[in-house]
C-alpha positions, 0 to 999 in steps of 0.5 A: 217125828221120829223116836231116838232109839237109843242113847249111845256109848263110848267117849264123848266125841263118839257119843255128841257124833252119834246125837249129831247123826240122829239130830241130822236125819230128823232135821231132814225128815222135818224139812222135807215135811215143811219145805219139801214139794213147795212149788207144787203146793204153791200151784195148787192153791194158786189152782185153787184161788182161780177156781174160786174166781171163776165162780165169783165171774158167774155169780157172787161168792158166799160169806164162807167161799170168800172167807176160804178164798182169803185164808187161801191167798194168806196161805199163798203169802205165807208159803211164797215168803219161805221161797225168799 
């Protein structure tokens, strides 16, 4: 997170255009860090839940595998919901 350097001088609408600004670029930083390269994170726990079915074809999956398994597909659902 970004630290805010310092706090601005002059008339208020100077001073509220200023924290505007600074609110601004750290709105951006935040939503690039939450939204940012979503469709390809999407696709790397979509690659991830088909490697953990294709070990799940050649023998069964352990307690934790399946845990992981669905906290992975949780993920997916949490992750596609910020798509729509």
């Amino acid at each position: 997170m970004l630290k805010y350097v310092g706090k601005p001088n002059g008339w208020m609408g100077y001073v509220l255009k200023e924290k505007l600004k600074g609110f601004k670029s750290r709105l951006k930083v935040w939503n690039k860090d939450e939204y940012g390269w979503l469709e390809s994170r999407v696709l790397g726990i979509v690659d991830e839940i088909k490697e953990f079915d294709v070990k799940r074809e050649v023998r069964n999956l352990s307690s934790m595998e399946m845990e992981a398994r669905s906290d992975l597909i949780k993920n997916l659902r949490w992750r596609w919901s910020k798509i729509f």
